[in-house]
C-alpha positions in Angstrom: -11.6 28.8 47.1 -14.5 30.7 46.1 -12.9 32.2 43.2 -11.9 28.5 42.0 -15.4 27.0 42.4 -16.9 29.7 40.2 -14.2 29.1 37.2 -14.6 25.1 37.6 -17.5 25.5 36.9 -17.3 27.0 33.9 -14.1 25.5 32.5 -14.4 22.0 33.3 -18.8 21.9 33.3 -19.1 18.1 32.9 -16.3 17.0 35.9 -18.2 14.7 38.5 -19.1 17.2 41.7 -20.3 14.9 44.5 -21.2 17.7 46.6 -23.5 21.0 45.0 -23.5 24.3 46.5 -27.0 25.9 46.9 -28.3 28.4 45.5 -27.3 29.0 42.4 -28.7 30.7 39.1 -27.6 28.3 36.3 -23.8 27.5 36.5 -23.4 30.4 38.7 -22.9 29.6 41.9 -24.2 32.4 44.2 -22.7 31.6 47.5 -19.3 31.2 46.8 -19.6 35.0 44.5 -21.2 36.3 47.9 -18.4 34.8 50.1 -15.9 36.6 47.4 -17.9 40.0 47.5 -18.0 40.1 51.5 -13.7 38.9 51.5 -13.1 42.2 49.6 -15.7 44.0 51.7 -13.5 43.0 54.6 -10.1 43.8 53.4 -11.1 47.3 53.1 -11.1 47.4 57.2 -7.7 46.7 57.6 -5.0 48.7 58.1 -1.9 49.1 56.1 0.0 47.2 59.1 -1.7 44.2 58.1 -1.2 44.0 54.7 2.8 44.6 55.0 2.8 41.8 58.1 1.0 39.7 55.0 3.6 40.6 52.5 6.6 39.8 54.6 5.2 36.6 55.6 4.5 35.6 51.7 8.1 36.9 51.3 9.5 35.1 54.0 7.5 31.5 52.7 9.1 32.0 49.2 12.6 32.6 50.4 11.8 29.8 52.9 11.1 27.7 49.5 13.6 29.1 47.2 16.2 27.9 49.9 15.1 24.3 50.2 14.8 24.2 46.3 18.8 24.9 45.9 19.2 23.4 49.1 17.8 20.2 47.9 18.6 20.7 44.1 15.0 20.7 42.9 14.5 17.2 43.7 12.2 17.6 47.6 9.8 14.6 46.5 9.7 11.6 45.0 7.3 11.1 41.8 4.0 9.3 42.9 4.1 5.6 41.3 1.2 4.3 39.5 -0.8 1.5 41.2 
């Protein structure tokens, strides 16, 4: 999420934002960058347990998907209609 914010703001500059973070220097919004910088600070503190118990899990959601793709042939929703 923080990562996003920080490139919307710079790819699409003139979108509508109904809500503005603080603290910002220019387009650059400072918060989000520090919640980024203390993620990664974070991840450094686990153990390598962790990260394979991620992996698998990621691994186990895309197989999980990949099933109910062929499963369903592609088709698992209908397309939105216009109003």
């Amino acid at each position: 999420m923080n990562i996003a914010l920080v490139v919307l703001r710079y790819r699409q500059p003139d979108r509508e934002r109904p809500f503005r973070v603080p603290i910002a220097l220019g387009r650059l919004p400072l918060l989000p960058v520090l919640g980024l910088l203390s993620t990664v600070a974070l991840m450094f503190h686990f153990e390598s347990q962790v990260y394979l118990a991620g992996a698998a899990t990621v691994l186990a959601g895309l197989g999980g998907f990949a099933v109910r793709h062929i499963w369903t042939g592609g088709s698992h929703s209908k397309p939105c209609e216009g109003d």
